[in-house]
PAGUGU-529688 format. One record per atom (N, C-alpha, C): x, y, z; chain; residue in three letters. Coordinates in nm, 3 decimals. Example, Ala and Ser with C-alpha at 12.3 -4.5 7.8 and 13.67 -1.06 7.14 Angstrom:
# residues 2
REC        xx        yy        zz   chain   resn
REC     1.319    -0.569     0.780       A    ALA
REC     1.230    -0.450     0.780       A    ALA
REC     1.320    -0.330     0.780       A    ALA
REC     1.285    -0.225     0.708       A    SER
REC     1.367    -0.106     0.714       A    SER
REC     1.290     0.003     0.787       A    SER
//
This chain:
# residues 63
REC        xx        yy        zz   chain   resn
REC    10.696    10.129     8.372       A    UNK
REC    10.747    10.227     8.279       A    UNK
REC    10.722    10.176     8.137       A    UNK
REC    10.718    10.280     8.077       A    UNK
REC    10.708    10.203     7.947       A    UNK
REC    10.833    10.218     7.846       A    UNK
REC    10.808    10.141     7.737       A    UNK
REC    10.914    10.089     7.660       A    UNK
REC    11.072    10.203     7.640       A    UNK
REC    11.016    10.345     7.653       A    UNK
REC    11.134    10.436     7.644       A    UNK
REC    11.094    10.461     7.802       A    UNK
REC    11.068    10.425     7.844       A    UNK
REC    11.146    10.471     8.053       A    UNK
REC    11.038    10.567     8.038       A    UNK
REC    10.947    10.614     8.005       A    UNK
REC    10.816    10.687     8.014       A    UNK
REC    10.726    10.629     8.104       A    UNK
REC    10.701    10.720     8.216       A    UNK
REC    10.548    10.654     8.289       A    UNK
REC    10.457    10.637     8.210       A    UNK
REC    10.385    10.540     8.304       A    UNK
REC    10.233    10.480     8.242       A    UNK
REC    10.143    10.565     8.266       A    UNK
REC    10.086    10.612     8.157       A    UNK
REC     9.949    10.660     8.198       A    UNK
REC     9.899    10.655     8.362       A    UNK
REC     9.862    10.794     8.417       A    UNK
REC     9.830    10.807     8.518       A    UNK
REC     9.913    10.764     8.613       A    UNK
REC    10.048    10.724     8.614       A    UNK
REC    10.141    10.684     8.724       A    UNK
REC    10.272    10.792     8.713       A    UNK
REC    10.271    10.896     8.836       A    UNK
REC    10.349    10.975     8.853       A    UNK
REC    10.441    10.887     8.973       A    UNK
REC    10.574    10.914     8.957       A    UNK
REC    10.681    10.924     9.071       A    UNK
REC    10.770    11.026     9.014       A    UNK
REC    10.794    11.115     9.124       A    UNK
REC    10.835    11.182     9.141       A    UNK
REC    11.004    11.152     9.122       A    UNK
REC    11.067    11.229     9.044       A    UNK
REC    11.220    11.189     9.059       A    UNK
REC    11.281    11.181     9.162       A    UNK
REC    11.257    11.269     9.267       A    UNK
REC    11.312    11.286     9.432       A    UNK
REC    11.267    11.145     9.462       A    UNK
REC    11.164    11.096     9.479       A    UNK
REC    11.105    10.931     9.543       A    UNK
REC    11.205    10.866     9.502       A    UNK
REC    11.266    10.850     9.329       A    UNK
REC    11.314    10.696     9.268       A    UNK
REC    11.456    10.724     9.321       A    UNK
REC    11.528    10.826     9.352       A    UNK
REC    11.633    10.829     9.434       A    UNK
REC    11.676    10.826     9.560       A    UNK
REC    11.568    10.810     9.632       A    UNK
REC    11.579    10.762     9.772       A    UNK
REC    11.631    10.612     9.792       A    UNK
REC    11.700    10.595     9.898       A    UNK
REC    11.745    10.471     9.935       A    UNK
REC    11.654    10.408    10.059       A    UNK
REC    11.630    10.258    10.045       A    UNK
REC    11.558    10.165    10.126       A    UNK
REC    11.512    10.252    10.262       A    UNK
REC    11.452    10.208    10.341       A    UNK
REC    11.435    10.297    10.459       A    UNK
REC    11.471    10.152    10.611       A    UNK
REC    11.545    10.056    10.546       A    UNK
REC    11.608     9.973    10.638       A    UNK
REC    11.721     9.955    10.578       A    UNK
REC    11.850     9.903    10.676       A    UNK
REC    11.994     9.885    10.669       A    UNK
REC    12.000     9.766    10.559       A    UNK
REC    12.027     9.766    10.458       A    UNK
REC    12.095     9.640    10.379       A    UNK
REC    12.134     9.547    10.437       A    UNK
REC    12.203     9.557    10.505       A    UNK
REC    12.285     9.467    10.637       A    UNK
REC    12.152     9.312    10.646       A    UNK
REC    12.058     9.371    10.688       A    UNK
REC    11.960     9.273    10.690       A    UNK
REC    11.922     9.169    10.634       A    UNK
REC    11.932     9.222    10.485       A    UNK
REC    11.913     9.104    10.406       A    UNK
REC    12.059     9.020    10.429       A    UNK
REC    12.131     8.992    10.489       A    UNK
REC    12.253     8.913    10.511       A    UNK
REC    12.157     8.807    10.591       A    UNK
REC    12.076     8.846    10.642       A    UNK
REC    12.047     8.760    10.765       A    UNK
REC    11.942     8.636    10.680       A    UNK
REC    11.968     8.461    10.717       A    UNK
REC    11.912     8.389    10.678       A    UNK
REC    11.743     8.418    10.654       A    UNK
REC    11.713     8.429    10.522       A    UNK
REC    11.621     8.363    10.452       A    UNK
REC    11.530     8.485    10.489       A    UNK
REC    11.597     8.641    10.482       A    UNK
REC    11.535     8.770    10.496       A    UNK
REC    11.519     8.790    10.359       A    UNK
REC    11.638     8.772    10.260       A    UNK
REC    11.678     8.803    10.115       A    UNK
REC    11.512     8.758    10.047       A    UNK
REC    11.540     8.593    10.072       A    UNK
REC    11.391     8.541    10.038       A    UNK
REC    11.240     8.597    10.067       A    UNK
REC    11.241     8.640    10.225       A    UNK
REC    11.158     8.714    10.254       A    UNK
REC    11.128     8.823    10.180       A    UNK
REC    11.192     8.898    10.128       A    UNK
REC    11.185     9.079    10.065       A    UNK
REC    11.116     9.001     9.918       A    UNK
REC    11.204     8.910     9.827       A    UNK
REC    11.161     8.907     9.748       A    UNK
REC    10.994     8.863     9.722       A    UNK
REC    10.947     8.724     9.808       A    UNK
REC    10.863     8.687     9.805       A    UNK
REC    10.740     8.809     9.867       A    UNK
REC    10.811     8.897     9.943       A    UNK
REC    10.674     9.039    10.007       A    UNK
REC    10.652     9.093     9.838       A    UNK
REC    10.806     9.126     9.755       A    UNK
REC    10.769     9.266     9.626       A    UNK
REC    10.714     9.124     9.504       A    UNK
REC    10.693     8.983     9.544       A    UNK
REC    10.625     8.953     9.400       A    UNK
REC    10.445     8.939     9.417       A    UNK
REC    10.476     8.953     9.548       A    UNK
REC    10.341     8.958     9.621       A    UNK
REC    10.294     9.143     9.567       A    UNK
REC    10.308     9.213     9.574       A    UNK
REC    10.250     9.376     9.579       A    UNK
REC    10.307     9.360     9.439       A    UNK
REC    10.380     9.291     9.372       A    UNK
REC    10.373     9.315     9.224       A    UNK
REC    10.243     9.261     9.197       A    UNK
REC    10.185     9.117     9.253       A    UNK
REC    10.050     9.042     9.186       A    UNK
REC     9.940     9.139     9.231       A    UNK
REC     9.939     9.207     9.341       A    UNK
REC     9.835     9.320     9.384       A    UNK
REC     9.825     9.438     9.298       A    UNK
REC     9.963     9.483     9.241       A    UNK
REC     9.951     9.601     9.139       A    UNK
REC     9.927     9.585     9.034       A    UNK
REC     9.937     9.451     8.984       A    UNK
REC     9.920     9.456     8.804       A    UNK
REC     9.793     9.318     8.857       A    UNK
REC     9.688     9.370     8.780       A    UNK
REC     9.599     9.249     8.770       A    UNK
REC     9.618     9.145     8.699       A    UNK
REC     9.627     9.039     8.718       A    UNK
REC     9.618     8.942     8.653       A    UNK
REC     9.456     8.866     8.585       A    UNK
REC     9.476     8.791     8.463       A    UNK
REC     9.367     8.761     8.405       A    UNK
REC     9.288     8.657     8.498       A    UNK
REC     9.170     8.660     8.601       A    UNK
REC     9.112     8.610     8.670       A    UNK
REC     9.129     8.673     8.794       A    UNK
REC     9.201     8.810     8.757       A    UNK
REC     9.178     8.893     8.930       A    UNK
REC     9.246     8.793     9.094       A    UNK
REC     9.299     8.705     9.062       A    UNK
REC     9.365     8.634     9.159       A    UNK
REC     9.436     8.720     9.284       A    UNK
REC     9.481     8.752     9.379       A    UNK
REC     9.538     8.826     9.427       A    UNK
REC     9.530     8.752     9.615       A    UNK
REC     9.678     8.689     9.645       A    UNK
REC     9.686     8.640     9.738       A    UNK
REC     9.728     8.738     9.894       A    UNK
REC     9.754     8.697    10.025       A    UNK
REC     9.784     8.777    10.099       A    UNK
REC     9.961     8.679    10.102       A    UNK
REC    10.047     8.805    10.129       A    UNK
REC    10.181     8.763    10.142       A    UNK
REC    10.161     8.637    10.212       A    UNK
REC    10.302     8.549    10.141       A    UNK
REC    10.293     8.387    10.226       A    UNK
REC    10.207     8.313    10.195       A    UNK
REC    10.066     8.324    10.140       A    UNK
REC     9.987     8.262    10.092       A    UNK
REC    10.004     8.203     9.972       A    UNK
REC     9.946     8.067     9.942       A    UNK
REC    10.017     8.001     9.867       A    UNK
REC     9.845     7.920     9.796       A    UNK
//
């Protein structure tokens, strides 16, 4: 988004989408070292969505 909560150029979501809730039980992330898991999957598809300078782009878990 940009600086006033405005999409980016060419990136639509739909208001109905950003109000939907997870499509698994919360409950889950209670469970050892799932919490860690979720985060380390969304910084992973964050490095896939925004390019970085040298195009780097790993597969989840990859290190």
């Amino acid at each position: 988004m940009g600086p006033a909560g405005d999409p980016e150029p060419g990136i639509a979501i739909p208001a109905a989408k950003i109000e939907l809730r997870p499509s698994f039980p919360l409950e889950v992330l209670a469970e050892p070292g799932s919490l860690d898991l979720l985060v380390e999957r969304l910084e992973w598809f964050r490095s896939a969505a925004i390019p970085t300078p040298g195009g780097a782009h790993g597969s989840p878990g990859a290190s």
